[in-house]
Structures are given as structure tokens and as C-alpha cells.
C-alpha positions as CSV (number, residue, x, y, z in Angstrom):
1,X,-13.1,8.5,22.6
2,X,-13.3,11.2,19.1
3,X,-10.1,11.6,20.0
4,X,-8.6,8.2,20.2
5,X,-10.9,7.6,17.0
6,X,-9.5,10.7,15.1
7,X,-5.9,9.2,16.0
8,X,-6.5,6.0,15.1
9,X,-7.4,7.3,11.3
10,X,-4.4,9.0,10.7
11,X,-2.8,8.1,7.1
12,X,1.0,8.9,7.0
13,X,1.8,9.6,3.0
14,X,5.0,9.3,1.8
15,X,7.2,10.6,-0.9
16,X,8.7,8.0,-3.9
17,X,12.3,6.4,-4.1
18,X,15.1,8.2,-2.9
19,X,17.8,8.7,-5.3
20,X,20.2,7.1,-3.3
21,X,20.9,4.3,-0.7
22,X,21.4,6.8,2.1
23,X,20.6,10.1,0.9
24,X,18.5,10.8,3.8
25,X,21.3,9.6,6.4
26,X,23.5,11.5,8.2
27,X,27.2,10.7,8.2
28,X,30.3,11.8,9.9
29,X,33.9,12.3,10.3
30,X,34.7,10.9,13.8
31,X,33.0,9.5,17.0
32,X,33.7,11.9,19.4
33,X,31.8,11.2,22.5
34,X,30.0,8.6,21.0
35,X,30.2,4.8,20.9
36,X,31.6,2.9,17.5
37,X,31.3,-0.4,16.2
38,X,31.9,-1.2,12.7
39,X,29.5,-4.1,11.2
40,X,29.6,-5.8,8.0
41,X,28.2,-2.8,5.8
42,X,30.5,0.1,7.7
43,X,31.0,1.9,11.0
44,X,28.2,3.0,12.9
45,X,28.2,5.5,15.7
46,X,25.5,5.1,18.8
47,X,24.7,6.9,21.7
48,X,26.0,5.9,25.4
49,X,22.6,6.3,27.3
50,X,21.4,5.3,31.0
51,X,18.4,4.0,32.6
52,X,18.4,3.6,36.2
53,X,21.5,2.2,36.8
54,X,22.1,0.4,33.9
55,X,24.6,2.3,30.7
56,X,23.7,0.8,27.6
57,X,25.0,1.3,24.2
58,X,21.9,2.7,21.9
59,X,22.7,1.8,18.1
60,X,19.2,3.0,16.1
61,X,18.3,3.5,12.5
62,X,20.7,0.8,10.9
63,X,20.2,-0.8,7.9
64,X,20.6,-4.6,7.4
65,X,19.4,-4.4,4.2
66,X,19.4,-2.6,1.1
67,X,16.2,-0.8,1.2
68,X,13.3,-2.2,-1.2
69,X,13.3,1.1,-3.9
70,X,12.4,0.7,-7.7
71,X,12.9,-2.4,-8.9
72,X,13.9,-4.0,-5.5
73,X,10.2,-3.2,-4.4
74,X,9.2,-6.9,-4.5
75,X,12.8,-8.5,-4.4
76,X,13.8,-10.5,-1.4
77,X,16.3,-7.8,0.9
78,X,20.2,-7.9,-0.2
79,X,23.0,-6.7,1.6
80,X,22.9,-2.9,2.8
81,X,25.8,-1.0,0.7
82,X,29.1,-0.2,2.2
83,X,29.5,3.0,3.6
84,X,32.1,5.4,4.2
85,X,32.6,7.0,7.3
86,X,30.3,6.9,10.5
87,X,26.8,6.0,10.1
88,X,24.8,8.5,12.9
89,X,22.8,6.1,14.8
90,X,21.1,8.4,17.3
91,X,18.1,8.0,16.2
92,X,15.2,5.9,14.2
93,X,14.9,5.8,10.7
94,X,11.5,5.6,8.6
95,X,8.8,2.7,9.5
96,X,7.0,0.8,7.1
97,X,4.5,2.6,4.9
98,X,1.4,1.5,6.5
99,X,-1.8,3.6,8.2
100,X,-2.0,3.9,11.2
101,X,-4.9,2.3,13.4
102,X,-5.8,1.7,17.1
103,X,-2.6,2.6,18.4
104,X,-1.8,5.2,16.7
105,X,-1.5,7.9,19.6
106,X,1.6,5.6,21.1
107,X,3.8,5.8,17.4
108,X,5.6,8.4,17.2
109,X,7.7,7.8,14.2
110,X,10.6,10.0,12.8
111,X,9.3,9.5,8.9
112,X,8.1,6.7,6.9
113,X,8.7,5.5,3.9
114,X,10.1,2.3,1.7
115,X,13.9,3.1,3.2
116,X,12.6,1.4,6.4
117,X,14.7,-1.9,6.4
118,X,16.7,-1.0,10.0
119,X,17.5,-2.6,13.1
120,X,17.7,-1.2,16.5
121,X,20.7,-2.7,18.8
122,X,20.8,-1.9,22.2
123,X,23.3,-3.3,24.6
124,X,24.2,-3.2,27.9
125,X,27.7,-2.0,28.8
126,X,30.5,-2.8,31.1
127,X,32.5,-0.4,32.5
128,X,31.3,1.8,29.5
129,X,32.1,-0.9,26.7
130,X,31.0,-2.7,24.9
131,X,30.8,-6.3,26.7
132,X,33.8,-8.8,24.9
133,X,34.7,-11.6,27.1
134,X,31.4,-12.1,28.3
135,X,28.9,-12.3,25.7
136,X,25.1,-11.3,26.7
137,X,21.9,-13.6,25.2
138,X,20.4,-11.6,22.4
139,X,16.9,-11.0,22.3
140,X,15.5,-10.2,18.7
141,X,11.5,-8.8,18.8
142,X,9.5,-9.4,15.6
143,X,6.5,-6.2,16.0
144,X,3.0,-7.1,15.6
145,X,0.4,-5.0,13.7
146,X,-1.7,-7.4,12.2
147,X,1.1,-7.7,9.3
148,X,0.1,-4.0,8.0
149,X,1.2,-2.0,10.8
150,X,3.8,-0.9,13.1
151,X,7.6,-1.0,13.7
152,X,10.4,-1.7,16.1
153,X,10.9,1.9,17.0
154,X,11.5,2.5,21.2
155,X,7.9,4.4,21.1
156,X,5.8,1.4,22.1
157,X,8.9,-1.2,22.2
158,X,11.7,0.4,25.0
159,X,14.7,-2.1,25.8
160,X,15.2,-0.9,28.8
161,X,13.9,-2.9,31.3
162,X,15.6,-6.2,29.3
163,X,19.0,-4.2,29.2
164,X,18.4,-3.9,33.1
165,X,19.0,-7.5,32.9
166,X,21.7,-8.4,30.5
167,X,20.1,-9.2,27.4
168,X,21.2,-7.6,24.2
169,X,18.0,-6.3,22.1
170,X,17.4,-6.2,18.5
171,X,14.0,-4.5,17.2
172,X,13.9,-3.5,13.3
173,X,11.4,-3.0,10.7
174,X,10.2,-5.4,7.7
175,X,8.1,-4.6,4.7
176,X,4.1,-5.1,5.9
177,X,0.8,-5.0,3.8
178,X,0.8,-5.6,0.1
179,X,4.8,-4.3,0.1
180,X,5.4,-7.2,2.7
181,X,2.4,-10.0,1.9
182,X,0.6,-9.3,-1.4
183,X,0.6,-12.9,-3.2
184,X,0.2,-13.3,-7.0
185,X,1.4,-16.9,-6.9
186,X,4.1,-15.9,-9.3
187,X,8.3,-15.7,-9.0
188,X,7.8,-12.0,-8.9
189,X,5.6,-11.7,-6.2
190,X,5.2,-15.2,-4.7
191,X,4.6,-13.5,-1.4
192,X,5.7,-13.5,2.6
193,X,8.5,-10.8,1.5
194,X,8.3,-9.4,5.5
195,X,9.3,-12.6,6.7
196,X,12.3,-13.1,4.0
197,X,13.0,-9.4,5.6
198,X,13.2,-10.9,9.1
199,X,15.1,-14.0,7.8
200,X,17.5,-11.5,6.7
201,X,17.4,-9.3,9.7
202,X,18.6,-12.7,11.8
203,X,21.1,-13.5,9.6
204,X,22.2,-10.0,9.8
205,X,22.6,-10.6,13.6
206,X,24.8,-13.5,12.9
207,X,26.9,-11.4,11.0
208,X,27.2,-8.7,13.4
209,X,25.8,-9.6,17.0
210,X,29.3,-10.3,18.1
211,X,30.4,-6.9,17.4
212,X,27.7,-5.8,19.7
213,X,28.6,-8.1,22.5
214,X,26.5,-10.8,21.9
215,X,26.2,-14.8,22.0
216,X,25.4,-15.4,18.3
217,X,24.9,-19.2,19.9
218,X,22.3,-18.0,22.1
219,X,19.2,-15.6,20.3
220,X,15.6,-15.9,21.2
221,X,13.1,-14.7,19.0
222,X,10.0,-12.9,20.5
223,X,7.1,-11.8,19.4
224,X,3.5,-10.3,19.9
225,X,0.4,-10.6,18.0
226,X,1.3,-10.8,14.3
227,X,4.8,-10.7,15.4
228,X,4.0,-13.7,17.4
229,X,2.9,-15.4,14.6
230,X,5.6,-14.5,11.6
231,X,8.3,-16.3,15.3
232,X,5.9,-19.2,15.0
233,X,6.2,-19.5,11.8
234,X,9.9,-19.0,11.5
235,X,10.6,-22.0,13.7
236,X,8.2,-24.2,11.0
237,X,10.1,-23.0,8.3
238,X,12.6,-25.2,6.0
239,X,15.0,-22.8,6.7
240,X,15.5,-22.5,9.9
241,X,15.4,-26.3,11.3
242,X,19.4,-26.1,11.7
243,X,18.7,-23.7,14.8
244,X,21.2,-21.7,13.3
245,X,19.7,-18.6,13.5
246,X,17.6,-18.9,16.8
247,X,17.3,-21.4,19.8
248,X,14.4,-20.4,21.8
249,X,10.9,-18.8,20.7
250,X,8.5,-16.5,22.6
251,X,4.6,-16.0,21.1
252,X,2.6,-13.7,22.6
253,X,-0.9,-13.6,21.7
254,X,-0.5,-15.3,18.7
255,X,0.2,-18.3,16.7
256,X,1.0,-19.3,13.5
257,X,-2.3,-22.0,13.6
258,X,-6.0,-21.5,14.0
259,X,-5.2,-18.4,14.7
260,X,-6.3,-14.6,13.0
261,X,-5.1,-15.2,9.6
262,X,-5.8,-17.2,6.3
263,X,-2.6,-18.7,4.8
264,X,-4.4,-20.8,2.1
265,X,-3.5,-19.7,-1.5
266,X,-7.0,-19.3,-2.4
267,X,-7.7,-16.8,0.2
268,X,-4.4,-14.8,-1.0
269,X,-5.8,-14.7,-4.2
270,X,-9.3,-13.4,-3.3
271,X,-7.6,-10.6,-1.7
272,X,-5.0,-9.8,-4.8
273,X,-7.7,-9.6,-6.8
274,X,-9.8,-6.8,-4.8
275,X,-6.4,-5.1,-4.0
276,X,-5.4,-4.9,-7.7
277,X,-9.1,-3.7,-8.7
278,X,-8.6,-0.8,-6.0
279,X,-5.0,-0.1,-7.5
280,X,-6.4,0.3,-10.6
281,X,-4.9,-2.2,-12.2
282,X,-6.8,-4.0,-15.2
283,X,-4.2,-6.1,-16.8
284,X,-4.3,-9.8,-16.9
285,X,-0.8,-10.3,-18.2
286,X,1.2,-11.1,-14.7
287,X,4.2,-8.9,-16.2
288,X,2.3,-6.1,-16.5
289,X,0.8,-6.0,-13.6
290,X,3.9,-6.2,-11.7
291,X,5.3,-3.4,-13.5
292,X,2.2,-1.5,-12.6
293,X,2.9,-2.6,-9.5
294,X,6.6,-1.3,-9.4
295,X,5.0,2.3,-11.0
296,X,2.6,2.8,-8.2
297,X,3.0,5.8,-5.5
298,X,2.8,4.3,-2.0
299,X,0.0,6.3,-1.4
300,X,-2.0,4.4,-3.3
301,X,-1.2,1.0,-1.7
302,X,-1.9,2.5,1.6
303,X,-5.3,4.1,0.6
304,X,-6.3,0.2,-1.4
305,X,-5.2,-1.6,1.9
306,X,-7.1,0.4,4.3
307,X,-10.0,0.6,2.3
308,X,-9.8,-3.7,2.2
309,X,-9.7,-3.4,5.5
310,X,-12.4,-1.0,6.3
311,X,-14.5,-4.0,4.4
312,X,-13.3,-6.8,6.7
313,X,-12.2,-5.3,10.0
314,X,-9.4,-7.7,9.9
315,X,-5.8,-8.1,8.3
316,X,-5.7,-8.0,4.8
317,X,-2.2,-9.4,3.9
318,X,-1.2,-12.8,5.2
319,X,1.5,-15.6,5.3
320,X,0.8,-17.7,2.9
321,X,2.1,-21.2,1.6
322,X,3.9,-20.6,-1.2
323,X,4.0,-22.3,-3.9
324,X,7.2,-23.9,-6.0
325,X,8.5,-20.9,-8.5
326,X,11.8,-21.1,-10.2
327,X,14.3,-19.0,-8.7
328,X,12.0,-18.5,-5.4
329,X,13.0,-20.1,-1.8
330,X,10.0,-20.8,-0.4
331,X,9.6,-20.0,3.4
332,X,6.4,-21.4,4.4
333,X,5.8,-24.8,2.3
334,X,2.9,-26.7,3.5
335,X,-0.1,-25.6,5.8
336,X,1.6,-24.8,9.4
337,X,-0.7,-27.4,11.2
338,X,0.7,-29.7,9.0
339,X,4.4,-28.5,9.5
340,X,3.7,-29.0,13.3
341,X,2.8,-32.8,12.6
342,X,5.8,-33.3,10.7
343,X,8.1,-32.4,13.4
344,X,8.8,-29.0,12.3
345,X,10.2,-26.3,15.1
346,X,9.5,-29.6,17.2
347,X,13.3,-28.9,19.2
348,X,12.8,-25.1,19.6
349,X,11.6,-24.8,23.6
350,X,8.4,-21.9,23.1
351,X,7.3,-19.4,25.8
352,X,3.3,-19.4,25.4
353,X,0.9,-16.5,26.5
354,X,-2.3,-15.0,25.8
355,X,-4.3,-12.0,27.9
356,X,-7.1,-12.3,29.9
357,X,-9.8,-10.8,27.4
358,X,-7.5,-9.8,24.2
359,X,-10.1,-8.3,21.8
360,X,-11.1,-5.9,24.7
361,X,-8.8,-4.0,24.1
362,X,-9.8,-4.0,20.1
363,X,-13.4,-2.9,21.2
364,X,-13.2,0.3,19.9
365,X,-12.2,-1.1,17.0
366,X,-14.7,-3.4,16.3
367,X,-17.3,-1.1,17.5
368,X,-15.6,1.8,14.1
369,X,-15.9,-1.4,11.6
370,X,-19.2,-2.4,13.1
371,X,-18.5,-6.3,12.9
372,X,-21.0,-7.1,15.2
373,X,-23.6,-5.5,12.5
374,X,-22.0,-7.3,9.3
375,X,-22.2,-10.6,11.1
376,X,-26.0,-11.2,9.9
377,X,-24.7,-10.2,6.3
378,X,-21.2,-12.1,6.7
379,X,-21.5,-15.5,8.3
380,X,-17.4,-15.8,7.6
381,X,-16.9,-13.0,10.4
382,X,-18.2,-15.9,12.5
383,X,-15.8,-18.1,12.2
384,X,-11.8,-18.5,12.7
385,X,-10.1,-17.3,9.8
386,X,-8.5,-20.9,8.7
387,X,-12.5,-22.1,8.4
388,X,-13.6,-19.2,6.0
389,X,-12.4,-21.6,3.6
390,X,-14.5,-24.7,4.6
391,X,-16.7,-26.6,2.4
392,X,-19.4,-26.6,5.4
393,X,-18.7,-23.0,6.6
394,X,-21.8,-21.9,6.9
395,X,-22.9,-24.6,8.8
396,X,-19.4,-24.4,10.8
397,X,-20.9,-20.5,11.7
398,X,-24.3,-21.9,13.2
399,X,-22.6,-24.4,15.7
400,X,-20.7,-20.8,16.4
401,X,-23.2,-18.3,16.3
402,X,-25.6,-20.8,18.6
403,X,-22.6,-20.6,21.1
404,X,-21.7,-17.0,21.4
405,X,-24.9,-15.0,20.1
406,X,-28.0,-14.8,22.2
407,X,-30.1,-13.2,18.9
408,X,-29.7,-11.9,15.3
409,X,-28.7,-8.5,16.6
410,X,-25.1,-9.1,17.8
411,X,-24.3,-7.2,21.1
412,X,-20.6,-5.8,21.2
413,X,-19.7,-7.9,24.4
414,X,-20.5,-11.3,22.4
415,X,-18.5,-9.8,19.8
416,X,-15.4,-9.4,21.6
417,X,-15.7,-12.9,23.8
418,X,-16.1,-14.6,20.2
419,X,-12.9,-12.5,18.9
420,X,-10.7,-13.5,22.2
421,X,-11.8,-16.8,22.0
422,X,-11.3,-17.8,18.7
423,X,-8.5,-15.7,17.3
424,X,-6.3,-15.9,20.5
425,X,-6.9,-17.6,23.4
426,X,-7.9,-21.2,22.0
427,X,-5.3,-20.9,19.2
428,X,-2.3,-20.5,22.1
429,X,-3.6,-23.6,24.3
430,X,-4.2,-25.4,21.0
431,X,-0.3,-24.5,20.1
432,X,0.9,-25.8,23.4
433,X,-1.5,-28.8,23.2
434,X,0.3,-29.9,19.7
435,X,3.4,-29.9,21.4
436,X,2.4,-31.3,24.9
437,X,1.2,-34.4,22.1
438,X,4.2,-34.6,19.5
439,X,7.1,-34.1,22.1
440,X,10.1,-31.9,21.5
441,X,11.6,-28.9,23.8
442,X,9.8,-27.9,26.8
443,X,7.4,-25.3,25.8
444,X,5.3,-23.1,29.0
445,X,2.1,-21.3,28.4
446,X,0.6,-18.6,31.0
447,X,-2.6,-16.0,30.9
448,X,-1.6,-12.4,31.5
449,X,-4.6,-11.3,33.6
450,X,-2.9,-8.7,35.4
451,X,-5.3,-4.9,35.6
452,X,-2.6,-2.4,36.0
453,X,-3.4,0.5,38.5
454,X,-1.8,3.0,35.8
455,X,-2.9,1.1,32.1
456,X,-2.0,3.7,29.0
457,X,-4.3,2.2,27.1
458,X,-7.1,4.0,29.3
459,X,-5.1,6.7,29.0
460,X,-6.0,7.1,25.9
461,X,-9.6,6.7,25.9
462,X,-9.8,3.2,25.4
463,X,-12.4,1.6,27.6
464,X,-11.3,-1.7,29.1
465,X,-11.4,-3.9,32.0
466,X,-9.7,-7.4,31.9
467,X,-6.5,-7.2,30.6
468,X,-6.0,-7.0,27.5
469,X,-4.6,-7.1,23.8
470,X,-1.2,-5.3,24.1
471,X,-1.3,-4.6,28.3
472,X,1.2,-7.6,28.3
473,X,3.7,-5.9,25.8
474,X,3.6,-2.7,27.2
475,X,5.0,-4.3,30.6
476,X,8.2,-6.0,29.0
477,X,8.8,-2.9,26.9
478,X,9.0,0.6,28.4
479,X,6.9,3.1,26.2
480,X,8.4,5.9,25.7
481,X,5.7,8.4,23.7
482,X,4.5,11.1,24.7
483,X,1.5,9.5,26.0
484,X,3.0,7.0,28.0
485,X,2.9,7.0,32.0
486,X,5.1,9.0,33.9
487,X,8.1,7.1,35.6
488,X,7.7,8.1,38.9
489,X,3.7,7.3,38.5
490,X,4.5,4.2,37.7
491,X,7.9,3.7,40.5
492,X,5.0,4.3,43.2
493,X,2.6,1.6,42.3
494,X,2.4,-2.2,41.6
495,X,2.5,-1.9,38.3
496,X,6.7,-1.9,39.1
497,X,6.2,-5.1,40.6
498,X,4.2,-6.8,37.7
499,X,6.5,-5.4,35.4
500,X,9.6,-6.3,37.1
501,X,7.7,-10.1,37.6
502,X,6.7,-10.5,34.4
503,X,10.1,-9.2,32.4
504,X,12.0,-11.6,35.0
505,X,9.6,-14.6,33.1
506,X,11.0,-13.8,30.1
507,X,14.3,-13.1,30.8
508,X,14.6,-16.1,32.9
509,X,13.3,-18.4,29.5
510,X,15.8,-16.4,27.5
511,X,18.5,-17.6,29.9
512,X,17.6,-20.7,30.3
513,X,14.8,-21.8,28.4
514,X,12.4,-22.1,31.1
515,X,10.6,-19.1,32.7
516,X,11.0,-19.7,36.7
517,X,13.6,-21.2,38.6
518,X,12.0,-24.6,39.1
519,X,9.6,-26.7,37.3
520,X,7.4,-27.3,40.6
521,X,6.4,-23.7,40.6
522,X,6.1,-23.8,36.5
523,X,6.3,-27.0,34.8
524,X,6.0,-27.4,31.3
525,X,3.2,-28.1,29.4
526,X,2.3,-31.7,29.3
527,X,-1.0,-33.4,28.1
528,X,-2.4,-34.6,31.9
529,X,-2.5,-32.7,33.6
530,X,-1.8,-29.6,31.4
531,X,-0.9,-27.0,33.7
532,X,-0.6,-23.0,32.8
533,X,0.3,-19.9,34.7
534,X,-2.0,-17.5,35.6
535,X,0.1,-14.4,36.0
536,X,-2.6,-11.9,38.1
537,X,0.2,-11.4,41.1
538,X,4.2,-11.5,41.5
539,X,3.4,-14.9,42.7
540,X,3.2,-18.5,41.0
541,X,-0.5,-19.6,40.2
542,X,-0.9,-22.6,38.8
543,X,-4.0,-23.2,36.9
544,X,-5.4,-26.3,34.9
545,X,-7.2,-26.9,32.0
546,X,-8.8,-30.1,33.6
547,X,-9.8,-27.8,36.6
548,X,-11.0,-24.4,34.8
549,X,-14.2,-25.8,33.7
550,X,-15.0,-22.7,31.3
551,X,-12.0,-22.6,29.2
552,X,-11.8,-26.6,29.0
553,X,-15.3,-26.4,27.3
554,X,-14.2,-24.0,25.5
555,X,-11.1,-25.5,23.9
556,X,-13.0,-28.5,23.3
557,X,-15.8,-26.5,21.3
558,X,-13.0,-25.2,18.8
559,X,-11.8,-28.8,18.7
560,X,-14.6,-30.5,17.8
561,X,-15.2,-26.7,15.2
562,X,-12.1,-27.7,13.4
563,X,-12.8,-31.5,13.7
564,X,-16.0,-31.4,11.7
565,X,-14.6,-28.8,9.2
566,X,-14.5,-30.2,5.8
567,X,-11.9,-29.1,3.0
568,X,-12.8,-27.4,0.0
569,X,-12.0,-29.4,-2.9
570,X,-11.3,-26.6,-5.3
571,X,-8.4,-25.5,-2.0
């Protein structure tokens, strides 16, 4: 466990601005023995690569946006610069600056730095080309991290078992932390830049998904955790109710609502405010600061946002709702809930999951920032983060501390059944209860509760049981780090069975917007009786709110929470 600890506290520094576009890419002549396709920025050259039986065409490292240097730190992404000549796109390019926590033994980045802006195509070939008459469904995966960490890189997020299938995959990188979510309520930095980066990326692959044999008419957007929510969000936002850019949405273990973050201004502000004090930054003039802002080594926002979070245990940097600013296109523009009533994202079918115990996995964690400890101290701990901002909060966090604490001393166990309760599980069946209520697309919900024989996770220490935050991702994607399970380990188990079950759920709702081949084995969520998949076995299980007795009480605790909240009237 030192170990996993040790790992989980490495900072990544990185240098300042590069002096230019692409001065640490690598560029050539020709494409010998390599596979080209020219997008709308210049050619790139990928790899021809093989898993199994499947070739696939491996495009990594490309930008689709200029990347964020200087004075384009807080600016929303532009289009990458032409280039001359072949782009090398054989391997990943820098993440996000971030630091690294929890999973940090399964990133393995090649560098990091504010050049991070590229996507990661991968597509499956036919007869060694690039499909053209038939075009594949393109899956695009938004990373999670709590907004402050991670990236799309193959480490943790392998295509291959998708590519297996005939799906095109798009992972890629967008600006997290203060870089991506720092709001000063102002047209310079009015906030949510990482999803205006992942706005872009999609338009990006309207651009160019063609050129990599893919149905521009037919791209689902996935995510997990925070990725999950930043999907969730995109479908609520003014602009993307077209369906342009997407048609289907998947969010795993997380929502946009009731969920682990605050998007109210005030909160946004709160955390500005200690971020800038941490920075240094003194001045009250909103110019100044931003050029202070502009002037500051990454370093230093890495070492302010990991000492914020140190404090809180929990995400720093947010969605917000933005407010109007001349010049700015706002993505988010009212509270989500809200958005949901109003028919927003109403026609988008969703795919819906949470794990069996998701904060078990996060136990280690939890246990580092001692949360169970500052709950005595903190009463807002005790409480989903949408209620910190209640005008009753502190008597919102009796009613919750009366339901999940035995005694003032907080055990680590209650700790982690609050955390999966209220930051996950409830906010996914509340998602697919809105819906099930409104109308719209047929959306599906299921529980990953499947305990792998071989789970990397406990191969690195972490001490877990149910399944749990991230065991669900790492079955859809193939890790490949260095600490990932052996293939032929994992050939000779069930785990290949769960893994191929669970990738044909998604794979089937990427197809055809439902995730098994008839409604009698899965049928969508509806409000009587709402039914939800309990994914344990490569079988169907069908499982019921009405008729699971703990988690019915349960989701009718956090309704009746969020019922008697009352708003703030300085919100």
C-alpha cells in the first residue's frame, strides 16, 4: 500500500511554452510502410497494428487544436496550424498538466505539458485500408479524472477490444484543473474551457472522421466518471441540441446532476478566490490578474490545485453555469436539472451505469485525505455537492449523518457507502428517473457488479471487494501499462467472458441505440416498473427498483434530501 501511496503523489512538472506550434513533433518526407490520411490541418502518418485478428489503423498524438500557449492559455481552442509534410503519429503526445493521484501507477504518459490538445484515431481496416464504402460508427471517449486529471492516452484507455468490433475510436486530451475550469465570471476566463476543448474535438471529427472511415452521421459519445459528466452535459448544452455532432450518449458513473460536483457560480467563486491566494495573486483589478495568470509557470497551478484538494478531498475545478459575457458562447446556461426539465438532450437515447460499491475503490483515497476525520469539523463533506450550497445545509447533513454514521467518530466503511451512495449511484437512477418521467429517447441503466478473478486495481495494492470505481472501464478498454494483466492471464479466465459481455453492451447501443438484442431481455427505463440490469454474469438479470428494497429506500432518502433543500438567496 506505501507503494500505491508513493505513486499516487507523483507531481509531473513541466517546462513553459514552446516556441513553436510543433517544435516538439516529429515530421517526415514519405510514408513508407506506414498508413496516410491527410485531415484538415495536413497529412498524418499512423501505424498499421494488430490485435488478435483484427488490423487496425493507429493514428496517435494529433492535434485538433492549436495548443493553448501564451496568450491562448485561457482562449477557447482554434484550428491546429497547417503543416507540411507527414505528421508522425506513432505515438502519444503530452497529457494535460495535472498531478497525478490514485491511478497513477496505470499512466504512463510520454510528457506533459500545455501542447496536449490531441486526438487518438484508431480504426479498423479492411483488407489493410482504410474502410470507404462502408463507413464504421465512431465512438468518441471523453476521460474522467475528476476534471483535474488524466488523458485519452492507450495506457488505461486501449481501443482494441471496440476495434474487434467495428467501431472507429476517438480518445484525446482537453485542458483540466484551473487551465480547463477556473471561473472568474469574466470574458476572459468565464470558465468550462475543457468542455469548449471537447466541443471542438467533436467538431474536429466532423471535419475529419470521414477520412478515417467513419459515419460522421452516426458518433456516440462515452464517458466515465467526470468524463461521464462533461457527455451529460454536452447533450444539455445550447449547442449541441441539433444532434449534429453526436446521436447517442453513454455515462458511466457519473452525471451531470446531483452528482460529485458544484456548478453554482458562487461555489466557482469560493474556489477562485483560494486558488488565486495560493497563486500568489493579490490584485483585484480582473485584468491584472489574468495577466498574472497568463505569466504563471504551470508548476505553480499544479502545486495551488493539489494543495485545494489536499483540503477538500474532492475536485476542485468544476462546470459551471456561465454567465452572459460579451464575446463568450456560453456552454452550460442554466442549472443542468433545470436543463433536463426543459427538454434539453431529451431526444439523445443514454446508456446508464454505475458499479456495485464505486468509492471502494477510492478507499485509499479517502483513508490519505482522512475525510472520515474532517466530517465532525466539515458538515459540507456530508452532504452531495449540489447541497453544500443550501440555505438549510447543516440541517440537510443531520438527516444524512443520522442515516449513514453510527457515532461522531466516522468509520471508513460509512465513509465510502455515503460516497457511493450519494455521489454515484443515486445520481445515475435519479438521471434515468428524469427521463423515464419527461419522455424522449430510450435511455437503459445497469449496475456493474461483476468481481473479476484477475482485478489490476488489486494489483496494485488497492484493497477492494465489490466492484468498483473504474473495474467497469478497465473491461471496455484494454490497459496496456506496465502494470496491467498479462494477456494470456486474462485469455484463461472469466474475466474474457465479462469483458467480451460487457463491450458487446456497448457496442450493441452504439449500433443501435439499445444495448441487447431485444427489449424483453433489457427494456428501457420506464417509471413502473423501472427495471435495470444487473451485470454480475454473461447473462441478462433483470433487477427492479420496486423489488430491491435497499436501494429503493435509498433513492427515496436522496429524494426527499433534495426535496426539503432550500435555496440560498444570496445564490
Amino acid at each position: 500500500m506505501a507503494a500505491v501511496l508513493w505513486f499516487a503523489s507523483i507531481i509531473l512538472f513541466i517546462a513553459g511554452s514552446s516556441a513553436s506550434d510543433y517544435s516538439n513533433r516529429e515530421f517526415k518526407k514519405t510514408c513508407d510502410n506506414g498508413l496516410p490520411v491527410k485531415t484538415n490541418s495536413g497529412l498524418v502518418c499512423g501505424e498499421v497494428r494488430q490485435y488478435k485478428n483484427t488490423t487496425f489503423g493507429s493514428f496517435r498524438g494529433v492535434p485538433y487544436a492549436r495548443p493553448p500557449l501564451g496568450e491562448l492559455r485561457y482562449k477557447k481552442p482554434r484550428k491546429a496550424k497547417s503543416w507540411d509534410d507527414y505528421l508522425d503519429a506513432s505515438s502519444e503526445g503530452s497529457i494535460c498538466p495535472q498531478s497525478i493521484i490514485i491511478y497513477g501507477p496505470l499512466m504512463e504518459p510520454k510528457g506533459i505539458g500545455e501542447d496536449c490538445l490531441n486526438a487518438n484515431v484508431y480504426v479498423p481496416l479492411a483488407g489493410g485500408k482504410i474502410p470507404r464504402k462502408k463507413r464504421l460508427p465512431i465512438l468518441v471517449y471523453i476521460h474522467g479524472g475528476g476534471f483535474a486529471v488524466g488523458s485519452g492516452d492507450s495506457d488505461i484507455h486501449g481501443p482494441e477490444y471496440f476495434l474487434t468490433r467495428d467501431v472507429v475510436v476517438v480518445t484525446f486530451n482537453y485542458r483540466l484543473g484551473a487551465l480547463g475550469f477556473l471561473s472568474l465570471n469574466t470574458s476572459s476566463v468565464p470558465g468550462n474551457n475543457g468542455l469548449r476543448d471537447q466541443l471542438y474535438l467533436l467538431r474536429w471529427v466532423q471535419k475529419n472522421g470521414k477520412r478515417f472511415g467513419g459515419d460522421i452521421n452516426d458518433v456516440t459519445i462515452f464517458g466515465q466518471s467526470a468524463g461521464a459528466a462533461c457527455v451529460h452535459l454536452l447533450t444539455l448544452s445550447p449547442l449541441t441540441q441539433d444532434r449534429s455532432l453526436f446521436q447517442k450518449a453513454i455515462l458511466m458513473s457519473g452525471s451531470a446532476v446531483r452528482s460529485f460536483y458544484n456548478y453554482e457560480p458562487e461555489v466557482a467563486a469560493t474556489v477562485a478566490t483560494s486558488f488565486l491566494t495560493l497563486m500568489g495573486i493579490n490584485a483585484t483589478d480582473p485584468d491584472a490578474i489574468y495577466q498574472q495568470l497568463l505569466a504563471a509557470d504551470t508548476s505553480q497551478y499544479i502545486e495551488a490545485t493539489r494543495q485545494i484538494q489536499e483540503q477538500t478531498g474532492l475536485p476542485p475545478f468544476a462546470p459551471v453555469v456561465e454567465s452572459i459575457h460579451e464575446g463568450v458562447t456560453r456552454v452550460i446556461d442554466m442549472d443542468p436539472d433545470q436543463l433536463i426539465a426543459a427538454g434539453r438532450g431529451q431526444q439523445i437515447p443514454l446508456l446508464i451505469s454505475f458499479t456495485e460499491l464505486e468509492c471502494g475503490s477510492l478507499k485509499a483515497r479517502i483513508n490519505e485525505t482522512d475525510l472520515p476525520g474532517k466530517l465532525d469539523a466539515n458538515s459540507d463533506l456530508a452532504l452531495p455537492s449540489v447541497l453544500q450550497t443550501a440555505a438549510n445545509k447543516a440541517e440537510l447533513a443531520v438527516v444524512v449523518k443520522d442515516r449513514y454514521f453510527a457515532g461522531p467518530n466516522a468509520t471508513l466503511d460509512e465513509f465510502v457507502n455515503f460516497c457511493s451512495d450519494s455521489l454515484f449511484k443515486y445520481p445515475a437512477i435519479y438521471t434515468a428517473q428524469r427521463r423515464a418521467q419527461l419522455g424522449g429517447a430510450e435511455s437503459f441503466l445497469y449496475q456493474f457488479a461483476y468481481r473479476a478473478e484477475n482485478r489490476i486495481l488489486e494489483s496494485l495494492g488497492f484493497d477492494i471487494e465489490e466492484a468498483g470505481h473504474i473495474e467497469d472501464l478497465t473491461t471496455v478498454f484494454k490497459p496496456n501499462s506496465n502494470v496491467s494483466i498479462p494477456e494470456e492471464v486474462f485469455e484463461r479466465s472469466f474475466d474474457r467472458v465479462m469483458q467480451d459481455w460487457t463491450v458487446d453492451i456497448l457496442v450493441n447501443f452504439i449500433k443501435n441505440s439499445a444495448p441487447a438484442p431485444s427489449t424483453l431481455a433489457w427494456p428501457p427505463v420506464s417509471r413502473f416498473p423501472f427495471r435495470y440490469q444487473d451485470v454480475v454474469s454473461d447473462s441478462y438479470k433483470l433487477s427492479s427498483l420496486q423489488a430491491d428494497a435497499s436501494t429503493n429506500e435509498m433513492v427515496q432518502f436522496y429524494t426527499e434530501l433534495f426535496n426539503n433543500a432550500t435555496s440560498n438567496p444570496t445564490a
